[in-house]
C-alpha positions in Angstrom: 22.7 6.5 7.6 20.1 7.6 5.0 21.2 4.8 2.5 21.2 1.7 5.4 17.5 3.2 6.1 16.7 3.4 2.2 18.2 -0.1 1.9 16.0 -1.7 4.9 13.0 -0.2 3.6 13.5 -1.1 -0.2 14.3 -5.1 2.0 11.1 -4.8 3.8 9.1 -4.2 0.9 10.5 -7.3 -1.2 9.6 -9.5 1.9 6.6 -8.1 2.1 5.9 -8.5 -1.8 7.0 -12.2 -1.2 4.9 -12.7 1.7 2.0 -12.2 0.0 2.6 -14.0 -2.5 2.7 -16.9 -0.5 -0.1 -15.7 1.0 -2.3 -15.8 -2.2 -0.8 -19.5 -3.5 -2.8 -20.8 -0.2 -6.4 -22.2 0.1 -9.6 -19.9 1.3 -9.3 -21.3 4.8 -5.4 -20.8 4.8 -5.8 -17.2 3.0 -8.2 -16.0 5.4 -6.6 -17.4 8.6 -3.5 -15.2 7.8 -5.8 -12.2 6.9 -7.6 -12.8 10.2 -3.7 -12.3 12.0 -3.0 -9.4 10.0 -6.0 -8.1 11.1 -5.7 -8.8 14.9 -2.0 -7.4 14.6 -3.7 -4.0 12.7 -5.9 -3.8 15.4 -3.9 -3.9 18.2 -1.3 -1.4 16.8 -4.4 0.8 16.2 -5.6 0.7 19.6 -2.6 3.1 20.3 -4.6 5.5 18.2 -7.0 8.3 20.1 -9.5 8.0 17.3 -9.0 3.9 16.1 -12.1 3.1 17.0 -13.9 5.1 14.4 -12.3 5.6 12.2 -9.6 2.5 11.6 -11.6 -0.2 13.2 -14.3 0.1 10.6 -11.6 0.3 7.4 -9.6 -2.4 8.8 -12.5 -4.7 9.1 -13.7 -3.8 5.4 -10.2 -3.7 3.8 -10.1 -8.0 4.8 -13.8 -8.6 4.4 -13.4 -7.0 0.6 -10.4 -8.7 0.3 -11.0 -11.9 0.6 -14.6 -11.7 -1.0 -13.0 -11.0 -4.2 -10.4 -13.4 -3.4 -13.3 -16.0 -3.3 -15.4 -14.9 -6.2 -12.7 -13.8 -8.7 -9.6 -16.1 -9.2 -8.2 -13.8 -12.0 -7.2 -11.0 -9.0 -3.9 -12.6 -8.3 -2.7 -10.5 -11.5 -4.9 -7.1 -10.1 -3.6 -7.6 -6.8 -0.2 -7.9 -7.2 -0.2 -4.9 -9.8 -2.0 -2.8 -6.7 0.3 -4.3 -4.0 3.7 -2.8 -7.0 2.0 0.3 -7.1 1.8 0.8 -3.1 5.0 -0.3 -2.7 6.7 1.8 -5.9 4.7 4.6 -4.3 6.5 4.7 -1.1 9.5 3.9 -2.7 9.6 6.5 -5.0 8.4 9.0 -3.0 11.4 8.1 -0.4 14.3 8.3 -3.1 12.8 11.7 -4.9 11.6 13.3 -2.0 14.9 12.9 -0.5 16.8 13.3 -3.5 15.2 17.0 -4.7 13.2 18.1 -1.2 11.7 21.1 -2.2 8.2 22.5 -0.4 6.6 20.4 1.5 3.0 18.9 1.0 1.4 19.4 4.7 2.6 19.7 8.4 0.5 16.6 9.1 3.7 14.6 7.7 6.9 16.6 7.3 8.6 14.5 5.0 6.0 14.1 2.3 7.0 16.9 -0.3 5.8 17.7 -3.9 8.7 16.4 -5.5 8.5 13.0 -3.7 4.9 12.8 -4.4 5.5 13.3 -8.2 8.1 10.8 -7.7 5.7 8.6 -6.2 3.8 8.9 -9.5 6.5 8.3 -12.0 7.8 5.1 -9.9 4.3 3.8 -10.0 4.0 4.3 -13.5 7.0 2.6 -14.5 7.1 -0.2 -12.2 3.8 -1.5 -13.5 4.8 -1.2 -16.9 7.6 -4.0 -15.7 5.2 -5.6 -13.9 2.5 -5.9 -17.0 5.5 -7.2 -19.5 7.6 -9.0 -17.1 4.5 -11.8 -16.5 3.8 -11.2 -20.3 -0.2 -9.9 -18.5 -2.9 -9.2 -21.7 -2.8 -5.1 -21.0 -6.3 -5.2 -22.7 -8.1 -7.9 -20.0 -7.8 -4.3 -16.8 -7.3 -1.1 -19.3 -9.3 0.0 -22.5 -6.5 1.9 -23.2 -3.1 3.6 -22.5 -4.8 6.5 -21.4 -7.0 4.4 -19.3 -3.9 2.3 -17.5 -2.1 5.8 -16.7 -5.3 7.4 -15.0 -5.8 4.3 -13.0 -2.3 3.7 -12.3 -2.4 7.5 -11.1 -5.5 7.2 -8.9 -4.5 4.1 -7.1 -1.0 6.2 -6.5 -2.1 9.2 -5.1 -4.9 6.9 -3.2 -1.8 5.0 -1.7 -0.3 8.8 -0.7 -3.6 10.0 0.9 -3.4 6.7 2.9 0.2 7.3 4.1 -0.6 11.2 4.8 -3.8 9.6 7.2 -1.6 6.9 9.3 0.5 10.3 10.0 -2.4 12.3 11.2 -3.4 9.6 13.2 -0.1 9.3 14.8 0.3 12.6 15.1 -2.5 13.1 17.2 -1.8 10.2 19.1 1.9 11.6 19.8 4.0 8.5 18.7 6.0 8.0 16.2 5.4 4.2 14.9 2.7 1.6 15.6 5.3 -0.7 16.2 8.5 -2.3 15.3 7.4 -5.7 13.4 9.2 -4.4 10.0 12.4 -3.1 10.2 12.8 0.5 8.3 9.0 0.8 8.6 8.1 0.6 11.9 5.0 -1.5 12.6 2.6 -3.3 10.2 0.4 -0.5 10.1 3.5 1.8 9.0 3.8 -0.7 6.1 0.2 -0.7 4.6 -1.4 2.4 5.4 -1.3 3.1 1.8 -2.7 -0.1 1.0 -5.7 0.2 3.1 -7.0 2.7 1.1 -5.5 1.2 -2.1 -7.0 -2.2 -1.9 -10.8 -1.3 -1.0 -10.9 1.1 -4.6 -9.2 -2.2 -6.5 -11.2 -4.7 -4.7 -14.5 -2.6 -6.0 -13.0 -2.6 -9.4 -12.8 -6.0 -9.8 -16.4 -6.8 -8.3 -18.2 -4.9 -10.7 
């Protein structure tokens, strides 16, 4: 049971992963049409929340308006983007495997499941999956990090930034009493199940790349 669940999550995320890739080869008016859908579903799974409306409403709103700002202005964030979108998705990923590999204590009642093992997994898994990332599509290391140092402290950030994002779907859901936002992506739940990380991932990276 656990492995069909690991396997239809690990699925989900490589659809995902191509998804958007297909969504960035479109034009402006194409890229922001489907950002304008993603944003109406977001919405509507977030309406399910008791506190959407101020809290989500606003981040969803800036999370697209950022998004495709930067999508407009700098051309070069394909390469940012998709390191972000590795590290979000190696995030959960890792976090899932370790975390239900080793257990161990367990990070906060808000969301049962997250433990200290499977957030240092989350770490490691980030690490190394943008290290493949950076070689496999032979990416200058020195055009986004002055240094090694420099690639592991951002790498970790935008991790733990991903985590803190996952830990605040849960409290939101938690105090909303459900259990999913929906059941668009199988072994995730609903969309916002899939990029709560990313919502607070994305904003910190689109930042980045406008200054």
């Amino acid at each position: 049971m656990k492995n069909n669940l690991l396997n239809t999550r690990i699925i989900s995320s490589i659809f995902i992963l191509i998804l958007f890739i297909l969504i960035l080869s479109l034009n402006e008016i194409f890229f922001s049409t489907v950002l304008f859908i993603l944003l109406i579903i977001s919405l509507y799974e977030s309406s399910k929340f008791k506190i959407s409306k101020y809290l989500l409403y606003p981040l969803l709103i800036f999370i697209v308006f950022s998004f495709f700002l930067t999508f407009v202005l700098k051309k070069e964030f394909n390469e940012i983007f998709f390191l972000t979108l590795i590290i979000c998705i190696s995030t959960d990923i890792g976090g899932y495997i370790i975390g239900r590999l080793i257990r161990g204590p367990k990070i906060t009642y808000i969301s049962p499941n997250k433990t200290y093992s499977g957030a240092i997994g989350s770490l490691i898994f980030s690490l190394i999956f943008s290290l493949i990332f950076l070689k496999l599509y032979d990416i200058k290391f020195e055009i986004y990090f002055r240094s090694n140092f420099d690639f592991f402290y951002k790498v970790i950030a935008l991790s733990l930034i991903s985590q803190i994002g996952d830990i605040f779907m849960s409290y939101c859901k938690r105090k909303s009493n459900i259990k999913d936002t929906g059941k668009l992506i199988p072994g995730h739940g609903g969309l916002l199940d899939r990029i709560d990380g990313m919502l607070f991932a994305f904003p910190v990276t689109c930042t980045y790349c406008l200054i």
